[in-house]
C-alpha positions as CSV (number, residue, x, y, z in Angstrom):
1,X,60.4,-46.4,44.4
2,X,57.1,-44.6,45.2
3,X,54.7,-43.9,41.8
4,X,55.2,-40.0,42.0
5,X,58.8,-39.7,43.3
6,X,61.9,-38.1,41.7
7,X,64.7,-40.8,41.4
8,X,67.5,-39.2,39.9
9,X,69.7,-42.3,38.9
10,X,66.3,-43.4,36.5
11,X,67.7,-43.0,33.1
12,X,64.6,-42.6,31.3
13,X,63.4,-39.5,33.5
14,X,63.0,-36.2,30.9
15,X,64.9,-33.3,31.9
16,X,65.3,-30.1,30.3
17,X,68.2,-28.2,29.7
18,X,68.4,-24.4,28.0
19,X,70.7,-24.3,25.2
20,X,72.4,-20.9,24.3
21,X,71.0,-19.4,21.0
22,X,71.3,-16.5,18.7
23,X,69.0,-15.0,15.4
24,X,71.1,-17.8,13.1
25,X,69.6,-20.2,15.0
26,X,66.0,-18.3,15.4
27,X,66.5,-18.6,11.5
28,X,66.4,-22.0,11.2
29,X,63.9,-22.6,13.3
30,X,61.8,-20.2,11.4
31,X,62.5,-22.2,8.2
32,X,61.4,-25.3,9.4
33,X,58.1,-24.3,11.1
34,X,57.5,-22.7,7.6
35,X,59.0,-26.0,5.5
36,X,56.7,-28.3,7.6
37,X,53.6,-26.3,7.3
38,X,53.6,-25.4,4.2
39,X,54.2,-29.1,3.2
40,X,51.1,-29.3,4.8
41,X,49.2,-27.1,2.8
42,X,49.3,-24.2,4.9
43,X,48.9,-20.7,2.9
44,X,51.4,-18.0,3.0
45,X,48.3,-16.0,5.5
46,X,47.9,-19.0,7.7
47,X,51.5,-19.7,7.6
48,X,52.1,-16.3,9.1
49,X,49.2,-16.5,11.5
50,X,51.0,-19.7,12.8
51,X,53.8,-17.5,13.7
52,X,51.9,-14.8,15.2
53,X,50.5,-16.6,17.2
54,X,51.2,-17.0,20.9
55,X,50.5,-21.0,21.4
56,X,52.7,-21.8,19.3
57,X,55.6,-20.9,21.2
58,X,58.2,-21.9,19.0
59,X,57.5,-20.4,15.6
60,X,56.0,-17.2,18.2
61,X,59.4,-17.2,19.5
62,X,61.2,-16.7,16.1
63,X,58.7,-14.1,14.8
64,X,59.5,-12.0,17.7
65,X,63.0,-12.3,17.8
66,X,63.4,-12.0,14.0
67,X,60.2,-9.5,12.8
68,X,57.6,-9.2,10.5
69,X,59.9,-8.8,7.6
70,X,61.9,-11.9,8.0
71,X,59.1,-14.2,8.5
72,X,57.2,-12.8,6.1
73,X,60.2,-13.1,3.4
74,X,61.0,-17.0,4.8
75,X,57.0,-17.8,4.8
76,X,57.1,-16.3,1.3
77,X,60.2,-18.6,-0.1
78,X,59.0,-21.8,1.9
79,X,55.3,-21.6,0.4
80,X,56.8,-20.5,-3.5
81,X,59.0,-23.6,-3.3
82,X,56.6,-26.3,-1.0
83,X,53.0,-24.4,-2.1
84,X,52.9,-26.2,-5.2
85,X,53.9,-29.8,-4.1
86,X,51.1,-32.2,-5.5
87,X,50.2,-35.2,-2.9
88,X,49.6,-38.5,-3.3
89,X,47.5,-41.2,-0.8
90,X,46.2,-44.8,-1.4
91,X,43.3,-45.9,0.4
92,X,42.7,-49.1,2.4
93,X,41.4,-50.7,-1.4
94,X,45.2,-49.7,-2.6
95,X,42.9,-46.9,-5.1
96,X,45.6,-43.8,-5.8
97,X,44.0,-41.1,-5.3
98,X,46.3,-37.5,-6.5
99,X,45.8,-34.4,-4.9
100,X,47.4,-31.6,-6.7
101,X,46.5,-28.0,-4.8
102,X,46.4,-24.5,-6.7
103,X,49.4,-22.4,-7.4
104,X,49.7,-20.3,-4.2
105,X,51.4,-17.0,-5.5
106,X,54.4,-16.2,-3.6
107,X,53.3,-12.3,-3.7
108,X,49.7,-11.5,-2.4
């Protein structure tokens, strides 16, 4: 088979496939763009600037379909509860270093 040629028996080609949805499902998804971010450290206004923005499709997606309101109330919960998570890293010498950020309110 040719380098740049479609061979549709290969079971390791990607193809995608749309998957019927509704605002449950919108919901979820908005959760866990929030969860993961704000795990990261994200604040609650970066958090929602995530999800205003246009590149990133997915969490843009949700914002659209479920409003201001409702992200702003599941960015709100996600950084109250994941906000204040402390994290820990060793470096290559095995030395634990603790990184412990500041209370992010969940109200600005």
């Amino acid at each position: 088979m040719p380098y740049n040629e479609h061979d549709p028996s290969d079971p390791m080609m990607l193809v995608g496939v749309t998957l019927p949805s509704g605002a449950e499902s919108s919901r979820d998804m908005a959760y866990v763009f929030a969860e993961e971010f704000a795990r990261m450290g994200f604040s609650r206004e970066q958090l929602l600037n995530v999800f205003r923005e246009p590149f990133y499709a997915g969490a843009h997606r949700a914002y659209l379909e479920l409003g201001e309101e409702t992200i702003d109330r599941i960015v709100g919960e996600c950084v109250a509860l994941w906000g204040l998570v402390g994290r820990r890293d060793r470096d290559a010498v095995g030395e634990l270093r603790t990184h412990v950020p500041k209370p992010i309110s969940a109200n600005p």
